[in-house]
The first five atom37 places (N, CA, C, CB, O) and aatype in JSON, in Angstrom:
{
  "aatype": [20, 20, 20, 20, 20, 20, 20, 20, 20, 20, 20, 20, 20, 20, 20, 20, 20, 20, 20, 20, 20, 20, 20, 20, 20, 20, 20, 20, 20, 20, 20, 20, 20, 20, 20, 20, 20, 20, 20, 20, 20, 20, 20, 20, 20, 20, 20, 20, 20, 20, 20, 20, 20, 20, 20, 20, 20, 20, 20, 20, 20, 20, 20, 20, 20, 20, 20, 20, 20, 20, 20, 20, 20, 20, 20, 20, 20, 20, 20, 20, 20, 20, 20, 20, 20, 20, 20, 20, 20, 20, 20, 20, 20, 20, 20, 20, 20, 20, 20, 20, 20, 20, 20, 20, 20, 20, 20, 20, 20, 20, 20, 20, 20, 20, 20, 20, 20, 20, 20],
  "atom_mask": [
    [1, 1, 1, 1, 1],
    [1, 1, 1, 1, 1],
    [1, 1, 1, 1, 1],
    [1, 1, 1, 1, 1],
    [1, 1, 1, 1, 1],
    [1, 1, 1, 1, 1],
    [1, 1, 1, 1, 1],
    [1, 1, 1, 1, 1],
    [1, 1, 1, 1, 1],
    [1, 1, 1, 1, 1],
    [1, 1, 1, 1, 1],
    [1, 1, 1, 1, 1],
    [1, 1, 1, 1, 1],
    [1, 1, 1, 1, 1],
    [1, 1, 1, 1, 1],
    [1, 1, 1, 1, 1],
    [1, 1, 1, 1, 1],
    [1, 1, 1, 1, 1],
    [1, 1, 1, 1, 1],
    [1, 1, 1, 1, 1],
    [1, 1, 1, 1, 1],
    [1, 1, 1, 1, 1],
    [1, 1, 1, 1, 1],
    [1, 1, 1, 1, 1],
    [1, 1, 1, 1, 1],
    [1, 1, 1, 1, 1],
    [1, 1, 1, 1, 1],
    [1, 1, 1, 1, 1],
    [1, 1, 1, 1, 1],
    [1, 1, 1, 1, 1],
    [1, 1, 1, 1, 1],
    [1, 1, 1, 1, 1],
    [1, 1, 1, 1, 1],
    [1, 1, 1, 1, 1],
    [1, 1, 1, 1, 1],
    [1, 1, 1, 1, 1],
    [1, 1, 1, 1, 1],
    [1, 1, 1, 1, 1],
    [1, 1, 1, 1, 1],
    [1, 1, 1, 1, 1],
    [1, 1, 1, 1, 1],
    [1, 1, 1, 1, 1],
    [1, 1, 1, 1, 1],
    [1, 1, 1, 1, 1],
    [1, 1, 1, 1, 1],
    [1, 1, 1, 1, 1],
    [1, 1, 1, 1, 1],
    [1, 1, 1, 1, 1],
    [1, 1, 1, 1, 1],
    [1, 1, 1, 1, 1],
    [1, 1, 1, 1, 1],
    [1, 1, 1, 1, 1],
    [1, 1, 1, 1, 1],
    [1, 1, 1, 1, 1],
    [1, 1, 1, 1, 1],
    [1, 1, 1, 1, 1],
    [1, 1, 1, 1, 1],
    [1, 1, 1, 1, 1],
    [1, 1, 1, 1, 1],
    [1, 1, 1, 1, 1],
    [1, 1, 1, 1, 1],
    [1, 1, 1, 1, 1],
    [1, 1, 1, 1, 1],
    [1, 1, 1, 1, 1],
    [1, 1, 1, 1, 1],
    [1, 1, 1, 1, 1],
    [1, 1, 1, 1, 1],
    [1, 1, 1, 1, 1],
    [1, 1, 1, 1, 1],
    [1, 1, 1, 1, 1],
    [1, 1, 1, 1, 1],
    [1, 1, 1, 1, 1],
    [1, 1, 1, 1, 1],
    [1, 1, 1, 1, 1],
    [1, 1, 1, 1, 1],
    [1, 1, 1, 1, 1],
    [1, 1, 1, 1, 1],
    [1, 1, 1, 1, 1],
    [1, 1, 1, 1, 1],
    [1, 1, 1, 1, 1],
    [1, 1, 1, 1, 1],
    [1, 1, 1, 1, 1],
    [1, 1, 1, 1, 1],
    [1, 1, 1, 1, 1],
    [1, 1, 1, 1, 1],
    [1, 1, 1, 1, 1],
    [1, 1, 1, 1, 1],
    [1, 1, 1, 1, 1],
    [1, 1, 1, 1, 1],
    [1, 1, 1, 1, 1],
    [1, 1, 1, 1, 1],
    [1, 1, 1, 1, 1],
    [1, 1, 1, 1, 1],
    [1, 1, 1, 1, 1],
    [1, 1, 1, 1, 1],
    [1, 1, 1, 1, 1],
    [1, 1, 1, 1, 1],
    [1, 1, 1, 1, 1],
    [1, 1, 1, 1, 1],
    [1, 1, 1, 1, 1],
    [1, 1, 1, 1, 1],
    [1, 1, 1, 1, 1],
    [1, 1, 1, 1, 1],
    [1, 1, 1, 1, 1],
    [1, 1, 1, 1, 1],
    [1, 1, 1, 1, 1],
    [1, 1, 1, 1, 1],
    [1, 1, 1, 1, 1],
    [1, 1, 1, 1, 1],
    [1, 1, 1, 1, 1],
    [1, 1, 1, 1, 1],
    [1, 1, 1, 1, 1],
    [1, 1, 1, 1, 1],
    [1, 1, 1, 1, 1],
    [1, 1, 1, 1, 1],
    [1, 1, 1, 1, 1],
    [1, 1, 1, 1, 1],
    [1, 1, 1, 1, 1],
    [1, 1, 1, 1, 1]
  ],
  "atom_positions": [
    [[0.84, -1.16, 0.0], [0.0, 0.0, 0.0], [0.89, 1.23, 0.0], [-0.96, -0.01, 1.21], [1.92, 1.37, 0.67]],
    [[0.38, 2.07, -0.8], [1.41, 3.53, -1.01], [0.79, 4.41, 0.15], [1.23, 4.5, -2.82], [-0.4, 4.41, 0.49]],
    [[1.77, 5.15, 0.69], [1.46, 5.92, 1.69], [0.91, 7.09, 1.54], [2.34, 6.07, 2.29], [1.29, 7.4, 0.42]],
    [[0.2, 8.04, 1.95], [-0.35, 9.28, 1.39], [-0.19, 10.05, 2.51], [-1.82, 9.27, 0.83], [0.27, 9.67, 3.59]],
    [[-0.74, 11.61, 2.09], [-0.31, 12.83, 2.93], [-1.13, 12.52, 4.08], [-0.6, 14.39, 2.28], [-0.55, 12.31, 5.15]],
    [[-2.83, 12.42, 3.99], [-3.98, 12.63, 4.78], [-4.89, 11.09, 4.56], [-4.83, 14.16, 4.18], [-4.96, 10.51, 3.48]],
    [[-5.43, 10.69, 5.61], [-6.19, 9.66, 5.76], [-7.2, 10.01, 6.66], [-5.5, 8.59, 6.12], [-7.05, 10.64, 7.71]],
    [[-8.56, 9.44, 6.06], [-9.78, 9.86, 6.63], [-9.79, 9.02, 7.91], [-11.06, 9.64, 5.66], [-9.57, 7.81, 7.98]],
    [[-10.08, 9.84, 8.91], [-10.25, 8.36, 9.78], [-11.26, 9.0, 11.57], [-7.93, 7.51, 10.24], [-11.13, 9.96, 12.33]],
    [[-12.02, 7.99, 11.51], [-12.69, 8.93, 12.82], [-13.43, 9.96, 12.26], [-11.59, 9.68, 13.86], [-14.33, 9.92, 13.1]],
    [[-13.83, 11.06, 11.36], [-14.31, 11.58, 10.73], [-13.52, 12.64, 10.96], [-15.46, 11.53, 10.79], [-14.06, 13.62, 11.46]],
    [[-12.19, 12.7, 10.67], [-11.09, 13.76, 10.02], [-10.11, 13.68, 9.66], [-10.74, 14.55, 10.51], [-9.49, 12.94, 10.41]],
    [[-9.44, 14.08, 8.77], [-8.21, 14.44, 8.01], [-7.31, 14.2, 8.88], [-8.07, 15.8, 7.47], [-7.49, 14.84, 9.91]],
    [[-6.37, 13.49, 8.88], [-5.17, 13.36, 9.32], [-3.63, 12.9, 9.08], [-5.45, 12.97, 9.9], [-3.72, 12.49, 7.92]],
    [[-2.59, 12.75, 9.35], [-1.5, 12.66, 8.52], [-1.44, 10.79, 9.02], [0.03, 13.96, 8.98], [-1.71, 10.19, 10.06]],
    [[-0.92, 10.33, 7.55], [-0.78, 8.97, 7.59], [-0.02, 8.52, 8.87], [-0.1, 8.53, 6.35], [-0.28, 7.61, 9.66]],
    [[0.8, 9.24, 8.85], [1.85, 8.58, 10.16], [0.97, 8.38, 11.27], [3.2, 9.68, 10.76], [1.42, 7.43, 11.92]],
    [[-0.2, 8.89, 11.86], [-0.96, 9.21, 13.17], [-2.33, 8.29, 12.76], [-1.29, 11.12, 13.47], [-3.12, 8.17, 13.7]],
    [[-2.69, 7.68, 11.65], [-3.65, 6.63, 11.42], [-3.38, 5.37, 12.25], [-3.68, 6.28, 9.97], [-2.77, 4.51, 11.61]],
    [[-3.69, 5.03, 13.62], [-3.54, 4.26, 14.16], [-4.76, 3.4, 15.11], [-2.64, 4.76, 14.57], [-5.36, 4.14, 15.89]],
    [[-5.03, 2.45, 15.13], [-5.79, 1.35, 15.96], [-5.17, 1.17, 17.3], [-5.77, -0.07, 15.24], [-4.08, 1.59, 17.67]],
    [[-5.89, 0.59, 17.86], [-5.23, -0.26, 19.7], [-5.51, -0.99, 19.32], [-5.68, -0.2, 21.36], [-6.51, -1.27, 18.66]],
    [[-4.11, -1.89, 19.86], [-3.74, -2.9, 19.63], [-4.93, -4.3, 19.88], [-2.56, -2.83, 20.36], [-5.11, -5.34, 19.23]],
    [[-5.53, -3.79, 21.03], [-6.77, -4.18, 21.74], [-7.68, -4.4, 20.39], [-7.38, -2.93, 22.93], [-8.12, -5.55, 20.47]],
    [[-8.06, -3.9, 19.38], [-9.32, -3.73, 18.48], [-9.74, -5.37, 18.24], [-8.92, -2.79, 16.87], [-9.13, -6.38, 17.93]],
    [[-11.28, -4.99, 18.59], [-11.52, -6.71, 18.68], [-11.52, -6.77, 16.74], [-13.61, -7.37, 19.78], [-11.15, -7.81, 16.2]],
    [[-11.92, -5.72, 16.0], [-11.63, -6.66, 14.21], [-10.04, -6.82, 14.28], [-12.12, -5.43, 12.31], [-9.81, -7.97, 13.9]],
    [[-8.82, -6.16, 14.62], [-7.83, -7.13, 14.51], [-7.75, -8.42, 14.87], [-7.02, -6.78, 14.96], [-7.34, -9.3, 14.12]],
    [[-8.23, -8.65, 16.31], [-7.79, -9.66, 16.94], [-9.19, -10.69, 16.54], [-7.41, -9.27, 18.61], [-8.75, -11.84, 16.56]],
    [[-10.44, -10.71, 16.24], [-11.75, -11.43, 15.59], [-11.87, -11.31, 14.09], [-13.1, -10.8, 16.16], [-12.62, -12.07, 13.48]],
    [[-11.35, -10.63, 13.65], [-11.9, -10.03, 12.18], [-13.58, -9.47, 11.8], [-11.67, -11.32, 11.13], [-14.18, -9.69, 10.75]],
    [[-14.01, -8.8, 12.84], [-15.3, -8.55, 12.76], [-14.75, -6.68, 12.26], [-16.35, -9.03, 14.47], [-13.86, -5.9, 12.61]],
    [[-15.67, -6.67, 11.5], [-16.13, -5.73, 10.44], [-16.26, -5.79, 9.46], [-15.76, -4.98, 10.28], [-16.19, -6.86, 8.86]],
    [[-16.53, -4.51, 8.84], [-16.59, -4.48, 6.9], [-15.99, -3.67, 6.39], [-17.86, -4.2, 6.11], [-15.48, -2.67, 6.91]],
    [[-15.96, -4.16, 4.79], [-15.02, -3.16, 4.33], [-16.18, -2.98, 2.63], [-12.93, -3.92, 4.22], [-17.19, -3.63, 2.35]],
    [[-15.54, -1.95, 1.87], [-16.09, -2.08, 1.07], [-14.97, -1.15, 0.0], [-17.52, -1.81, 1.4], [-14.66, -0.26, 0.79]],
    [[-14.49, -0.95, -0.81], [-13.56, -0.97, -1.82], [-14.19, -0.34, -2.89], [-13.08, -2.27, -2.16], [-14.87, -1.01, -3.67]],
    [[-14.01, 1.38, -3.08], [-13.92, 2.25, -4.01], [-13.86, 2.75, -4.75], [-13.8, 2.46, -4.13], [-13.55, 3.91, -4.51]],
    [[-14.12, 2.38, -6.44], [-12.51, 2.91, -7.1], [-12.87, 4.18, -7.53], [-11.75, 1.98, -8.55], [-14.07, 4.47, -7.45]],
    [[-12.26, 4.82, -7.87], [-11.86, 6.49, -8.02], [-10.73, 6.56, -9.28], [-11.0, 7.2, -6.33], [-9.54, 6.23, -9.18]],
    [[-11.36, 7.04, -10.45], [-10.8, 6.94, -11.91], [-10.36, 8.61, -12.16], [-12.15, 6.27, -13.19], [-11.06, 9.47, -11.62]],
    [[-9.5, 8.9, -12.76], [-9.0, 10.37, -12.9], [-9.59, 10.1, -14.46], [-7.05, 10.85, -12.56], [-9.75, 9.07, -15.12]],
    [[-9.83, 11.46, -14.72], [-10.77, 11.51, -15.96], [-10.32, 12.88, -16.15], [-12.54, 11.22, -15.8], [-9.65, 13.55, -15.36]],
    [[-10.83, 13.26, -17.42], [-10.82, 14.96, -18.46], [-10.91, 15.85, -17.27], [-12.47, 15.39, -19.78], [-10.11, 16.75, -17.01]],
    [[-12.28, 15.42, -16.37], [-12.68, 16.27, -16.02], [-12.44, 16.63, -14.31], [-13.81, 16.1, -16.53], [-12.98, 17.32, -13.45]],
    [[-11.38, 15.77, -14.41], [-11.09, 15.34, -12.38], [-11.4, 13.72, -12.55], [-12.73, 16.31, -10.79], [-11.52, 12.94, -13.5]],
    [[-11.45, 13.64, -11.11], [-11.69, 12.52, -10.47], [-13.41, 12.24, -10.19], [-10.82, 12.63, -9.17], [-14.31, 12.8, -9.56]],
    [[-13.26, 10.9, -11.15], [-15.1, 10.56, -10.4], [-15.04, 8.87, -9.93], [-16.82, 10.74, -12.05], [-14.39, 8.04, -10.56]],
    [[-15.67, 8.63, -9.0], [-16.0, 7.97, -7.94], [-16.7, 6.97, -8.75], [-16.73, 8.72, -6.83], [-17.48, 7.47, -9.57]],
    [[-16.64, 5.72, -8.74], [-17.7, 4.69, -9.33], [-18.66, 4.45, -8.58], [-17.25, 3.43, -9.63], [-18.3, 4.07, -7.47]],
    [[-20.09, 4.54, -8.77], [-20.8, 4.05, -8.2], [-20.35, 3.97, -6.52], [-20.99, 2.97, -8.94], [-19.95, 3.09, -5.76]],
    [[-20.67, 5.42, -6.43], [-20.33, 5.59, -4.97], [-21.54, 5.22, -4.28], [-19.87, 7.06, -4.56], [-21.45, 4.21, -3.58]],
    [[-23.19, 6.08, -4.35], [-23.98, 5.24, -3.51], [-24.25, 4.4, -3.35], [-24.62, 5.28, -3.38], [-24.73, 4.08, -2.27]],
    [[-24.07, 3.38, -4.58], [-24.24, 1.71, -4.41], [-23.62, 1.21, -3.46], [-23.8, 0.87, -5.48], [-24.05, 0.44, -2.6]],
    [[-22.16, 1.8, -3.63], [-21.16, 0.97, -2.69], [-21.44, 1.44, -0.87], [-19.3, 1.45, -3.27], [-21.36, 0.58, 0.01]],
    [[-21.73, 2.74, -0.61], [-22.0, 3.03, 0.61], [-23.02, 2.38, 0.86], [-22.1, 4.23, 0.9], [-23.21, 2.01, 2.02]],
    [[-23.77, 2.13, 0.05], [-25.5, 1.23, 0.61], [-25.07, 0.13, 1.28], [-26.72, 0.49, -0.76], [-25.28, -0.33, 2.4]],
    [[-23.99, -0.38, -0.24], [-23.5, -1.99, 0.61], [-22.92, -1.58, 2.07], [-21.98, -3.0, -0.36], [-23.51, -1.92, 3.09]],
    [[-21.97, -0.98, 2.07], [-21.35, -0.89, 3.51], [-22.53, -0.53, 4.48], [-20.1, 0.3, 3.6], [-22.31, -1.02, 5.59]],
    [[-23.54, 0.07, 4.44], [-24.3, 0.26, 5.48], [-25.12, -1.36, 5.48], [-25.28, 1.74, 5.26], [-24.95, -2.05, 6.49]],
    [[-25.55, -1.62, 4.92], [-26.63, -3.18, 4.53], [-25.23, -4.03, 5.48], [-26.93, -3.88, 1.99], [-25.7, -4.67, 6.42]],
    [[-23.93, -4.12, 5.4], [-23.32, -5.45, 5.84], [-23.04, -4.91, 7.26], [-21.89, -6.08, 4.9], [-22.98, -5.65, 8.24]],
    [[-22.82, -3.29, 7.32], [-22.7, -3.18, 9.07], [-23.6, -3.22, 9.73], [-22.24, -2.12, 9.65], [-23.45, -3.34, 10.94]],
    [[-25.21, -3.13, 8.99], [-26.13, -3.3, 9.83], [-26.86, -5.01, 9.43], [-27.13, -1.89, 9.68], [-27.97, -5.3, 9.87]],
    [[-26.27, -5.74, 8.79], [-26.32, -7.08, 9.16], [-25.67, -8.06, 10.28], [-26.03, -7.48, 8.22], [-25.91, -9.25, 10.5]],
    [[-24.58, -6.97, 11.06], [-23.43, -7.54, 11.62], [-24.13, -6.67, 12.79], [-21.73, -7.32, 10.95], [-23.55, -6.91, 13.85]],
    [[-24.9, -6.0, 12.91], [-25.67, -5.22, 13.96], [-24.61, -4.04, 14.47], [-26.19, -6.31, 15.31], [-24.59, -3.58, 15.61]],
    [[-23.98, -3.74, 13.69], [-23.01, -2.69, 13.65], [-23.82, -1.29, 13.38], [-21.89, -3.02, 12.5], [-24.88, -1.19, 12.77]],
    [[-23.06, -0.22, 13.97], [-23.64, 1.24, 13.26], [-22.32, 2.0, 12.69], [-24.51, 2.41, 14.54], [-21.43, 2.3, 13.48]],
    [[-22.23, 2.24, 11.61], [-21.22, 2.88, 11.17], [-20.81, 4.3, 11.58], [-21.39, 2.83, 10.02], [-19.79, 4.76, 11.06]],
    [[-21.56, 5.08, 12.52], [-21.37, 6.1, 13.07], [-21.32, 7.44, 12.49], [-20.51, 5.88, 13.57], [-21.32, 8.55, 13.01]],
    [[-21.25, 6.98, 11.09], [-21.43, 8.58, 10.13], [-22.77, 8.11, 9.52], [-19.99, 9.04, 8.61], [-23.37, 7.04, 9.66]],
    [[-23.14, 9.56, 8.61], [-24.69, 8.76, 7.42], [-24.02, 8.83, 6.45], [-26.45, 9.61, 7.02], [-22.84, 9.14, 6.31]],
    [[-24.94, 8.47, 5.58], [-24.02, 7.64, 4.22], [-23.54, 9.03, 3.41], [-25.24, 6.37, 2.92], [-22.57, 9.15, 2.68]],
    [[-24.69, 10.16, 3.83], [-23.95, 11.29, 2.9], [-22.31, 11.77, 3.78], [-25.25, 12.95, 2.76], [-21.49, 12.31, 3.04]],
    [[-21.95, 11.61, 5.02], [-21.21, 11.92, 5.68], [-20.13, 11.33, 4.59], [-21.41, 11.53, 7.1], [-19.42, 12.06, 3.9]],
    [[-20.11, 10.32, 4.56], [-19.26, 9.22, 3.85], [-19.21, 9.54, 2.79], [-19.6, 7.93, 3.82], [-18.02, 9.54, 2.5]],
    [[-19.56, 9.72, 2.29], [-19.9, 9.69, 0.59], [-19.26, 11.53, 0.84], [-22.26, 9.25, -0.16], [-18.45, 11.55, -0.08]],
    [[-19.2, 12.45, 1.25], [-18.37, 13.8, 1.76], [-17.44, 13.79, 1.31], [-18.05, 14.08, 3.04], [-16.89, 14.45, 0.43]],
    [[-17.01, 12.36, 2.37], [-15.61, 12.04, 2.84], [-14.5, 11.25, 1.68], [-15.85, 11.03, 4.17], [-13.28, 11.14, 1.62]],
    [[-15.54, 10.84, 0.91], [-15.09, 9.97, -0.4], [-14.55, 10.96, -1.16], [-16.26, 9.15, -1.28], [-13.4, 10.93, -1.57]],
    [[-15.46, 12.0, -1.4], [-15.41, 13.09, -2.34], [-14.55, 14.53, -2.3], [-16.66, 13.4, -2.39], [-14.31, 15.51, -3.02]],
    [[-14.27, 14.02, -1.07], [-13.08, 15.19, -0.16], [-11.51, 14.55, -0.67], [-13.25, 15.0, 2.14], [-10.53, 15.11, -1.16]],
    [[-11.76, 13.27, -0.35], [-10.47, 12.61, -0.24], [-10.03, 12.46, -1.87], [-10.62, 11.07, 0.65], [-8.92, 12.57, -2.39]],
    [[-11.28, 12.18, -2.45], [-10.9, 11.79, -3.55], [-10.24, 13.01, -4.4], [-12.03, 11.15, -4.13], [-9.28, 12.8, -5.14]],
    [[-10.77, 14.19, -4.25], [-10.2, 15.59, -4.69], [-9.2, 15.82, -4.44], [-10.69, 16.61, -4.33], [-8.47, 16.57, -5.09]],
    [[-8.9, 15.25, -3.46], [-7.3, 15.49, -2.7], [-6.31, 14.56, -3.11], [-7.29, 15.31, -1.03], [-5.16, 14.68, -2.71]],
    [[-6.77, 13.31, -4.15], [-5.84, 12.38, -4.89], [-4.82, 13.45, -5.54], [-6.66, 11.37, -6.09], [-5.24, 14.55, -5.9]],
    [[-3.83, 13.2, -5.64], [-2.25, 13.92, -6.33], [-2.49, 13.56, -7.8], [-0.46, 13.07, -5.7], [-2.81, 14.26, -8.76]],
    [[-2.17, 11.93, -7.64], [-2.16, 11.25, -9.07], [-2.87, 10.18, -9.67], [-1.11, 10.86, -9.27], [-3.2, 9.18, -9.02]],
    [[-3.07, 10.3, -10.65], [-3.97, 8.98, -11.03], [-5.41, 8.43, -10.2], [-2.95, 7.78, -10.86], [-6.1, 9.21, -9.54]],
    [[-5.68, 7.18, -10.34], [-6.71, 6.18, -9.63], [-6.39, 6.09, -8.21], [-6.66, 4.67, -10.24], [-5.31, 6.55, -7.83]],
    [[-7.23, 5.55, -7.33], [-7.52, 5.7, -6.03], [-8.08, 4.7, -6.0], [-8.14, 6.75, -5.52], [-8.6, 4.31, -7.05]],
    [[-8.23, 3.59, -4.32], [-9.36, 3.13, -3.99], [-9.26, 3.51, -2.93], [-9.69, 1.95, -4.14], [-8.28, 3.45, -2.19]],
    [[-10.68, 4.11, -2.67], [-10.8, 4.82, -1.0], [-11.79, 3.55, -0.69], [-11.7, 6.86, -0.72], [-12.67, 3.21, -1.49]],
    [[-11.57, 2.96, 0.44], [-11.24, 1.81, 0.96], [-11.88, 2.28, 2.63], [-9.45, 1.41, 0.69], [-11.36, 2.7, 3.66]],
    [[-13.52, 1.87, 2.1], [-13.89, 2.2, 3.77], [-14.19, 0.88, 4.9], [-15.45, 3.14, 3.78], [-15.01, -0.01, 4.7]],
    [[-13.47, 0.98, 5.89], [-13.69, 0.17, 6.8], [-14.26, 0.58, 7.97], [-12.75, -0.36, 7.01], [-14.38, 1.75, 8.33]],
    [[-14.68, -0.62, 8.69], [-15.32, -0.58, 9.93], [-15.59, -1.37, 10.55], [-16.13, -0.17, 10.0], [-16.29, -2.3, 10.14]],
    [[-14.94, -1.29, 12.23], [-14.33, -2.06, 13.18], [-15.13, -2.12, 13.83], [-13.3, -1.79, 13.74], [-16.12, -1.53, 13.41]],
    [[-15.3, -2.85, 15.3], [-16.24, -2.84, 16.28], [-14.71, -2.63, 17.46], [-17.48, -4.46, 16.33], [-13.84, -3.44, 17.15]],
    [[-14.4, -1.94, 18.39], [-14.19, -1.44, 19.54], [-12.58, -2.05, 19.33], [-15.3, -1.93, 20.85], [-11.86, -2.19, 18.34]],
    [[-12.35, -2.42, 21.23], [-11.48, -3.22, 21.7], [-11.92, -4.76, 21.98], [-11.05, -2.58, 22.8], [-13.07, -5.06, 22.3]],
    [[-11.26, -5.36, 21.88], [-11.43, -7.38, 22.26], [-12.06, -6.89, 23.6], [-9.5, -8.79, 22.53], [-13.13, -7.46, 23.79]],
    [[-11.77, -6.15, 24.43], [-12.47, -6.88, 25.88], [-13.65, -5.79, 25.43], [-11.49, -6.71, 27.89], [-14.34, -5.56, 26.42]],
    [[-13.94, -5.32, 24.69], [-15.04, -4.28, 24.56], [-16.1, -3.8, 23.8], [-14.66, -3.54, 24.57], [-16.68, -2.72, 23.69]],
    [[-16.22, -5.28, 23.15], [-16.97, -5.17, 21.54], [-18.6, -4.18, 21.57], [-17.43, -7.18, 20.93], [-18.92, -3.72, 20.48]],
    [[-19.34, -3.96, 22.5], [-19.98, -3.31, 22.34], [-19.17, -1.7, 22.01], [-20.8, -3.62, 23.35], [-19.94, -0.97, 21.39]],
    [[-18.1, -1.18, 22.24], [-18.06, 0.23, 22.14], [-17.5, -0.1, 20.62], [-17.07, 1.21, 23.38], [-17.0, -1.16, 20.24]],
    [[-17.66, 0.78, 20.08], [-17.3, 0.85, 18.36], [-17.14, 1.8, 17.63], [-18.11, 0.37, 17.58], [-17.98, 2.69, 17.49]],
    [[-15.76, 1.74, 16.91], [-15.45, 2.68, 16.14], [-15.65, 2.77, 14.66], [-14.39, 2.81, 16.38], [-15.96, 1.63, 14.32]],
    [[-15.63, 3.57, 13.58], [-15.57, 3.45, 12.98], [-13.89, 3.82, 12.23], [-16.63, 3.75, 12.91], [-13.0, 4.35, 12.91]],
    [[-13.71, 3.46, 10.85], [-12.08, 3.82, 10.62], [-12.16, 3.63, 9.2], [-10.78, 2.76, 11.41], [-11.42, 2.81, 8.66]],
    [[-13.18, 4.47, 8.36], [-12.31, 5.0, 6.77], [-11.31, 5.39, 7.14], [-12.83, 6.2, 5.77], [-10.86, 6.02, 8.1]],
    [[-10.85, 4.74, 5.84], [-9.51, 5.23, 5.19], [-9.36, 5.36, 3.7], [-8.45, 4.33, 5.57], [-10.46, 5.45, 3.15]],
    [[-8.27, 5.39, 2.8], [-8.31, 5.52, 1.49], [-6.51, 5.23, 1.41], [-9.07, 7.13, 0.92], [-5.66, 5.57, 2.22]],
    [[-6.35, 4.46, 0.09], [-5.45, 3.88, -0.06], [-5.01, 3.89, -1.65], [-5.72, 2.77, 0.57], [-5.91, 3.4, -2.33]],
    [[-3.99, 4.27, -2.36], [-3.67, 4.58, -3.39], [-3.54, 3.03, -4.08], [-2.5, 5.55, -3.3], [-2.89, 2.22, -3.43]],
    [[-4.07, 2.64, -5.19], [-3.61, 1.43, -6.03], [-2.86, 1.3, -6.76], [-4.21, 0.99, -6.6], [-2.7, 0.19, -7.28]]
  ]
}
C-alpha cells in the first residue's frame, strides 16, 4: 500500500503517520467488520467515484447485518469519499472504507475507521 499525505479516519483528516488502531481492536484480533472498496478513476474532467452510492449502501446493509452502526450517514461518507478523492495527487484511487467494532475486551463500544489507499 502507497502511503499518502492525509487519511480519513474517525471523521477527520489526518497525517498517515498518526492513522492508528489499539492494539486491543476486537476486528484485529476477531476479524469482525466491513469493508467495502472504491474505485476512483481520474478523468478529463477530475476525479469521479464509481458508483459511490451503491457501494456506501452496501457498507451500510453489511454493518447493519453484523448489527453494527457505522457512526457517520451515508452522505457523511460519501463527503468524505469526495473530499479525499479531490485530494488524490495522481492517477486512480481506492478509497477503501472500513469498519471495526471497539477493543477485544469491549466489543460493544465501536469505532468506525475510513480510510483511502492509493492502487
Amino acid at each position: 500500500m502507497q502511503e499518502l499525505e492525509k487519511i480519513w479516519m474517525n471523521g477527520e483528516l489526518i497525517d498517515w503517520a498518526d492513522a492508528k488502531i489499539h492494539v486491543g481492536s476486537h476486528g484485529l484480533h476477531y476479524g469482525s467488520g466491513v469493508f467495502e472498496g472504491i474505485r476512483a478513476y481520474e478523468t478529463p474532467k477530475g476525479s469521479a467515484v464509481f458508483r459511490l452510492t451503491d457501494h456506501l449502501q452496501r457498507l451500510n446493509d453489511s454493518a447493519r447485518l453484523l448489527n453494527m452502526k457505522l457512526g457517520y450517514s451515508l452522505e457523511e461518507l460519501r463527503s468524505a469519499c469526495m473530499e479525499l478523492s479531490a485530494r488524490t495527487v495522481c492517477g486512480s484511487a481506492t478509497c477503501g472504507r472500513s469498519r471495526s467494532s471497539g477493543t477485544a475486551s469491549s466489543a460493544s463500544r465501536r469505532r468506525g475507521i475510513p480510510s483511502m489507499s492509493r492502487s
